[in-house]
C-alpha positions, 0 to 999 in steps of 0.5 A: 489527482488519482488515488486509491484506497488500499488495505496496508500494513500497519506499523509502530516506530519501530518497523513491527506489524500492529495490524492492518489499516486503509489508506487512500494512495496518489496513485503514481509510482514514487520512482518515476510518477507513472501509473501503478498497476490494478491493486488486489487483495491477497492473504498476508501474515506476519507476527501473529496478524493475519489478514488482507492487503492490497498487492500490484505489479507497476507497468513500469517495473518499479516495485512501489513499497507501502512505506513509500506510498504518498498518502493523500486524505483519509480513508473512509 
């Protein structure tokens, strides 16, 4: 199994950022299982959080959102 640990948003149950937190992620695209890009942090801000999150591009095009990531494990 491949995974990776990845900085994420994190959200309440009703969709509204409450911070930031580390997953670690299967590895593969929702949409099609292929492998998904080389993440990288980049500068994110939303409802007054500002920090770090981790951002690819899929070599097969599909946009993999954090929502729909498979989380695997906890992250250390």
């Amino acid at each position: 199994m491949n995974a990776k640990k990845v900085t994420i948003p994190a959200r309440d149950c009703n969709g509204f950022m409450i911070g930031f937190k580390e997953v670690n992620a299967l590895w593969k695209c929702p949409t099609c299982g292929g492998e998904m890009g080389n993440p990288q942090l980049t500068q994110h801000s939303e409802d007054g959080f500002f920090g770090q999150v981790h951002i690819w591009e899929n070599p097969c095009g599909h946009v993999a959102h954090y929502k729909n990531l498979q989380i695997v494990g906890d992250a250390e």
